[in-house]
C-alpha positions in Angstrom: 143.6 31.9 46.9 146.4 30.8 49.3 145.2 32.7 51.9 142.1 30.7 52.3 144.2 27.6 52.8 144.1 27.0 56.2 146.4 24.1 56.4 147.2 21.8 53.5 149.0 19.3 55.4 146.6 17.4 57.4 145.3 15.0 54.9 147.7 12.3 53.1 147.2 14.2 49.5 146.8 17.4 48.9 144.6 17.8 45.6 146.0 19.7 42.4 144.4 22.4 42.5 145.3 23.6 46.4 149.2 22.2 44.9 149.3 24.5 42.2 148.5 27.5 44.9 151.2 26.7 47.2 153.9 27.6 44.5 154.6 31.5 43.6 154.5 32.8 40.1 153.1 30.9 37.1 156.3 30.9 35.1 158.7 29.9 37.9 157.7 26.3 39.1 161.2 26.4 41.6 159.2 29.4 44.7 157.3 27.8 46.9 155.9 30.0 49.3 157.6 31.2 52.4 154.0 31.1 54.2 153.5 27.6 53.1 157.1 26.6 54.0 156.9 27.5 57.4 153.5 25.8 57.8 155.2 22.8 56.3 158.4 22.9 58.9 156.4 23.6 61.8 154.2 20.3 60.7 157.3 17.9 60.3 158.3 19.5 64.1 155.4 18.4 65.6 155.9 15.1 64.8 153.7 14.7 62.0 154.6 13.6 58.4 154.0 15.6 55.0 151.7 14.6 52.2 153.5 12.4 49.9 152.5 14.1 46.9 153.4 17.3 48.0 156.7 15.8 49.5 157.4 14.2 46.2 156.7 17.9 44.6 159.1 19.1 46.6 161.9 16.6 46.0 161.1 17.1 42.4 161.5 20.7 42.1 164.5 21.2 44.1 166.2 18.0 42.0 165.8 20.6 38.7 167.0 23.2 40.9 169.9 21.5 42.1 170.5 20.0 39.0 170.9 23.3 37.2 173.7 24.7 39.7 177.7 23.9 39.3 179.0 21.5 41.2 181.2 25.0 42.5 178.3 27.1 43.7 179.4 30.9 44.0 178.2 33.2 47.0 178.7 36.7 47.6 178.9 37.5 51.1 176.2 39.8 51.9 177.5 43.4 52.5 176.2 45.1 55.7 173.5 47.9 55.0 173.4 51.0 56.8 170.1 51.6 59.0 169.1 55.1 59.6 167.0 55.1 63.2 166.0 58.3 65.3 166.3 57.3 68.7 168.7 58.5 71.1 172.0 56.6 71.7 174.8 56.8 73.9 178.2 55.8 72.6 179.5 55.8 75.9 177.3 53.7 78.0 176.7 56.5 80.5 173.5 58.0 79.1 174.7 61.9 81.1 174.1 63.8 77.9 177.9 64.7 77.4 177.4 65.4 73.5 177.9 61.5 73.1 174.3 61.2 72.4 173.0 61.5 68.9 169.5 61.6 67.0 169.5 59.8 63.2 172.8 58.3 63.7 173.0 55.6 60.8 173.9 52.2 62.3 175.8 49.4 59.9 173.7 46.3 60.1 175.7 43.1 60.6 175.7 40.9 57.7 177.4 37.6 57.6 177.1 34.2 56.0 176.8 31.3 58.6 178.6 27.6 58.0 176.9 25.2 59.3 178.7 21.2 60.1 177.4 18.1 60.4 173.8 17.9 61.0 173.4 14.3 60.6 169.7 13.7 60.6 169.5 15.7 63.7 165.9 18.0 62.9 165.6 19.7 66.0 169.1 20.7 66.5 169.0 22.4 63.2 166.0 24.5 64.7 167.7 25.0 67.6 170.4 26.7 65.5 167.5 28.6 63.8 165.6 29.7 67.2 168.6 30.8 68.7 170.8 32.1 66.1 168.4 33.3 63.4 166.3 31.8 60.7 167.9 32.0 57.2 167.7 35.9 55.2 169.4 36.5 52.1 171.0 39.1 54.5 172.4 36.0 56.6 172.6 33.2 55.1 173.3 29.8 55.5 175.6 26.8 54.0 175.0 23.5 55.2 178.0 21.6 55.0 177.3 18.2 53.8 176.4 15.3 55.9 172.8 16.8 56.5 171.7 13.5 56.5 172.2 9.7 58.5 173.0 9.0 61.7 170.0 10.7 63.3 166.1 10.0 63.4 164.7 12.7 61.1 166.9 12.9 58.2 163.8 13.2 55.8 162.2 16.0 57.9 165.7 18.2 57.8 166.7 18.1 54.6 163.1 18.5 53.4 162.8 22.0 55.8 166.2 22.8 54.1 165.3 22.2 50.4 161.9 24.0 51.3 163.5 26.5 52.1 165.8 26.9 49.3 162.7 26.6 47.2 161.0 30.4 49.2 164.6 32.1 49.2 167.0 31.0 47.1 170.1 33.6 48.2 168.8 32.3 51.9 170.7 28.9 52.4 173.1 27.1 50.7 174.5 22.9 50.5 177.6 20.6 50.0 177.6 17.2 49.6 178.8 15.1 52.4 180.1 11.1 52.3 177.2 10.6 54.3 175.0 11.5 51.6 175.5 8.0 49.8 172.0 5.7 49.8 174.4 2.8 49.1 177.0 3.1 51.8 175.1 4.7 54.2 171.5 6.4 54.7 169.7 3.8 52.4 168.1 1.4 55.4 167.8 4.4 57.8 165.7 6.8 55.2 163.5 3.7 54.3 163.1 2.9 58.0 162.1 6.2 58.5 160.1 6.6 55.4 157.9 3.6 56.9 155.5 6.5 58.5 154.6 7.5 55.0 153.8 3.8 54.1 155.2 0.9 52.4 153.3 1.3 48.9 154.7 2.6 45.5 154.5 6.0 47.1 156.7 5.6 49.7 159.3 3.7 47.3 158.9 6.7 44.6 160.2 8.6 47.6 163.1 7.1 48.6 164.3 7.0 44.9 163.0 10.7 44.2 164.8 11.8 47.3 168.3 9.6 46.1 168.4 11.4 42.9 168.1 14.9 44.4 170.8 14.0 46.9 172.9 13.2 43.9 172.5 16.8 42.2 174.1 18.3 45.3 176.6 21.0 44.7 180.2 20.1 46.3 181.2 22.9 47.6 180.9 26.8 47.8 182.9 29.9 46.9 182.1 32.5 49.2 183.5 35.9 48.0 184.4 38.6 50.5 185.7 41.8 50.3 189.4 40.5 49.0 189.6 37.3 49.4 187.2 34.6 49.6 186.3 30.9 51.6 186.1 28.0 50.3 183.4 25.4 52.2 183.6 21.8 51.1 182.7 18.8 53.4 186.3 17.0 53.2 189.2 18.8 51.8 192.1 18.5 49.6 193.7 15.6 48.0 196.2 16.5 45.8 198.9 18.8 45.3 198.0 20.3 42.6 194.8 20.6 43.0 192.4 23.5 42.0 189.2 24.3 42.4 188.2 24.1 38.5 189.1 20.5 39.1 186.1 20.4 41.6 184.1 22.2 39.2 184.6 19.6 36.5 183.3 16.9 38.5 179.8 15.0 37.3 177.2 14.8 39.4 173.9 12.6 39.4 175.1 9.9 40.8 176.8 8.3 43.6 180.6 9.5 44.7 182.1 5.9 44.8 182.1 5.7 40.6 184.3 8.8 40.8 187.9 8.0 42.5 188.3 11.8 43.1 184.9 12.5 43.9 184.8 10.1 46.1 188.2 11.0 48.0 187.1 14.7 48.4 184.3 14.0 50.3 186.3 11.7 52.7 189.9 13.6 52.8 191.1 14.7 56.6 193.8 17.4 57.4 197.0 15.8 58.9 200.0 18.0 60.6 202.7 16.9 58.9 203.7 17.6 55.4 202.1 16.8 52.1 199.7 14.5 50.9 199.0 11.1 52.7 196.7 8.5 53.0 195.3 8.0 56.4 192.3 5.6 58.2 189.3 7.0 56.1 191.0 8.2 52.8 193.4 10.9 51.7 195.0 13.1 54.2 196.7 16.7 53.3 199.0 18.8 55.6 199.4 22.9 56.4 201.8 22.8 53.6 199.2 21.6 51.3 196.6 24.0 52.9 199.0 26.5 52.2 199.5 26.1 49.0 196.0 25.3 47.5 194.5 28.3 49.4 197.4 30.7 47.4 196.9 28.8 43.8 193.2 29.3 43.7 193.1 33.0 45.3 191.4 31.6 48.5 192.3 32.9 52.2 190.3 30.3 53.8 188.8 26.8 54.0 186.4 25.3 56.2 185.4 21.6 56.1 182.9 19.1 58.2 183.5 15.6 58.1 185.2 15.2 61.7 183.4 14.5 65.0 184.6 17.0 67.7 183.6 17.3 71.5 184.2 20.9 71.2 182.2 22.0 67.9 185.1 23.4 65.9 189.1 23.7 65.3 191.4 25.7 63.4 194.8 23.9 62.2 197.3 24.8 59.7 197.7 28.1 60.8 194.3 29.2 61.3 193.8 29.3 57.4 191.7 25.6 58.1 188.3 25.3 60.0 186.4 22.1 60.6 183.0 22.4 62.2 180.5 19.6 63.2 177.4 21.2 64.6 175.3 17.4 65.5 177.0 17.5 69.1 176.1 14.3 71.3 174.8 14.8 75.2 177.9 16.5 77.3 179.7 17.7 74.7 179.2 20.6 72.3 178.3 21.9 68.7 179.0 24.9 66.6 178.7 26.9 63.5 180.9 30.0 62.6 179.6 33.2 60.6 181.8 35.0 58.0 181.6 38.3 57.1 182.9 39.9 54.1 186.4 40.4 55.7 186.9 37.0 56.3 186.6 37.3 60.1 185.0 34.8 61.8 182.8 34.4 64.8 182.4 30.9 66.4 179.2 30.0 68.3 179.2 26.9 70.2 175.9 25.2 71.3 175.0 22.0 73.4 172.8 18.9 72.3 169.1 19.4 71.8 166.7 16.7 72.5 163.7 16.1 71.3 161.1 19.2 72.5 158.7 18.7 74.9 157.5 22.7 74.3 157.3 24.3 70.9 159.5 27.4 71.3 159.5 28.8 67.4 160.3 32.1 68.8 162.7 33.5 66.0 160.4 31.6 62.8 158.5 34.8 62.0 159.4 34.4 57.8 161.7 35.4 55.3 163.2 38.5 54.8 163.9 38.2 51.0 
């Protein structure tokens, strides 16, 4: 039946019945189709807007999604497959038929997870990342580090491409919390100005609050298990002592961070160089000692953050054990996301602003690999 849907999208409702095809299996009302998903994405990058009811749909199903996961979401980072091919290859470079050459040779394919900053409302840089680095696979996926949302023109149509496609591949990309991701400090007039295109009737207001209370049900941070050790990706960073991760994992979500003291400070905390805990410009501040110490009293070997607007993309402090990334980079300066792999080794890939396309380029959005 889906296959004779040509394109859902180009009315303002879609009608029940051609809803209830776009959604895999009758027992599992969280898969939405990958097909339909990328249709969707490629309709919000065209400029155009989604129907509302099937927008709302969305919003709706990833809230009880979201809603079901702990606020610590754990991740095993993919292990790399072995690939056995039968062409030729060279191991030297010098293709003279030396022995070197070899016919079935199995080939470890890379796996990795991929971090992702700041994103700040900023669509088209996110399918930037995707054209040029690789759409989302359970083999590679993402996290999206909090503050997905604000700042830039289209936070609606990112985090709705990112929550669709958590709804096709669940293993295939991943979320934190950011402080941005507050309707009453900060994204509240921006959404609804945004949400204009989509009316100003109940519809549109059901969407704004739908949209607020999945925001709320956002996980606060990941565990990302590796080979012996594991990373810990959160969008601010420590604030006390003797803090642990259970303590992140007790927090209650569903609702805003600024009725929890703690919630509220881990989402705004920045590292500081000198020792122990502080209180800086924008909240709590922690040093390498702290670092230090919370990475070896949680069995963690790493942690990487957002939260911090760099001309560069990334930078490692406190002896290379913290990372913070912001990937939303403004015209002359630069962006960047980092892959892990199960060692814990990391790879930095640094990226300059994107505006606005004038040409389509979609290359790398041929569908999930599940």
């Amino acid at each position: 039946m889906i296959n004779k849907v040509m394109n859902p999208f180009e009315n303002e409702t879609i009608s029940m019945e051609i809803m209830g095809a776009l959604f895999n299996e009758p027992g599992n009302d969280l898969v939405l189709h990958s097909n339909i998903t990328l249709l969707a994405i490629r309709h919000l990058y065209e400029g155009k807007k989604l129907p509302k009811n099937f927008a709302l749909e969305i919003l709706k199903r990833s809230k009880k999604m979201l809603k079901s996961l702990s606020s610590v979401v754990e991740v095993d980072i993919p292990i790399a497959s072995k690939n056995v091919y039968s062409t030729n290859t060279n191991h030297d470079g010098d293709g003279d038929g030396d022995g070197n050459d070899s016919e079935g040779v199995g080939k470890k394919e890379s796996s990795y997870i991929t971090v992702v900053g700041d994103t700040h409302g900023h669509f088209y840089g996110v399918m930037h990342i995707f054209d040029t680095y690789g759409f989302p696979t359970s083999r590679t996926p993402y996290i999206f580090n909090g503050d997905m949302i604000d700042s830039g023109d289209f936070s609606f149509s990112l985090f709705m491409s990112l929550l669709m496609i958590k709804l096709s591949c669940p293993n295939c990309i991943y979320f934190t919390r950011g402080n941005h991701e507050s309707s009453t400090k900060y994204y509240g007039k921006k959404l609804r100005n945004e949400l204009q295109h989509y009316g100003e009737d109940t519809g549109a207001r059901l969407l704004f609050k739908t949209f607020t209370e999945t925001i709320n049900e956002l996980p606060i941070a990941i565990l990302a298990n590796g080979n012996e050790c594991r990373a810990l990706v959160m969008h601010g960073g420590i604030i006390a002592e003797d803090m642990t991760v259970e303590h992140i994992m007790n927090v209650t979500r569903g609702r805003e961070p600024e009725y929890d003291s703690f919630f509220e400070n881990l989402l705004w905390a920045d590292p500081q160089d000198k020792p122990g805990v502080g209180v800086g410009g924008r909240g709590t501040t922690f040093g390498p000692d702290v670092t230090e110490s919370f990475l070896e009293r949680n069995g963690l070997c790493l942690l990487i953050r957002g939260h911090t607007y760099l001309t560069d993309g990334y930078w490692m402090e406190h002896n290379d054990k913290l990372i913070t990334l912001y990937s939303a980079p403004e015209a002359g300066h630069q962006g960047a996301i980092v892959r892990v792999d199960r060692d814990l080794d990391t790879e930095f890939h640094k990226f300059a602003s994107s505006p606005y396309p004038l040409v389509n380029r979609w290359s790398n959005f041929v569908g999930f690999d599940t």
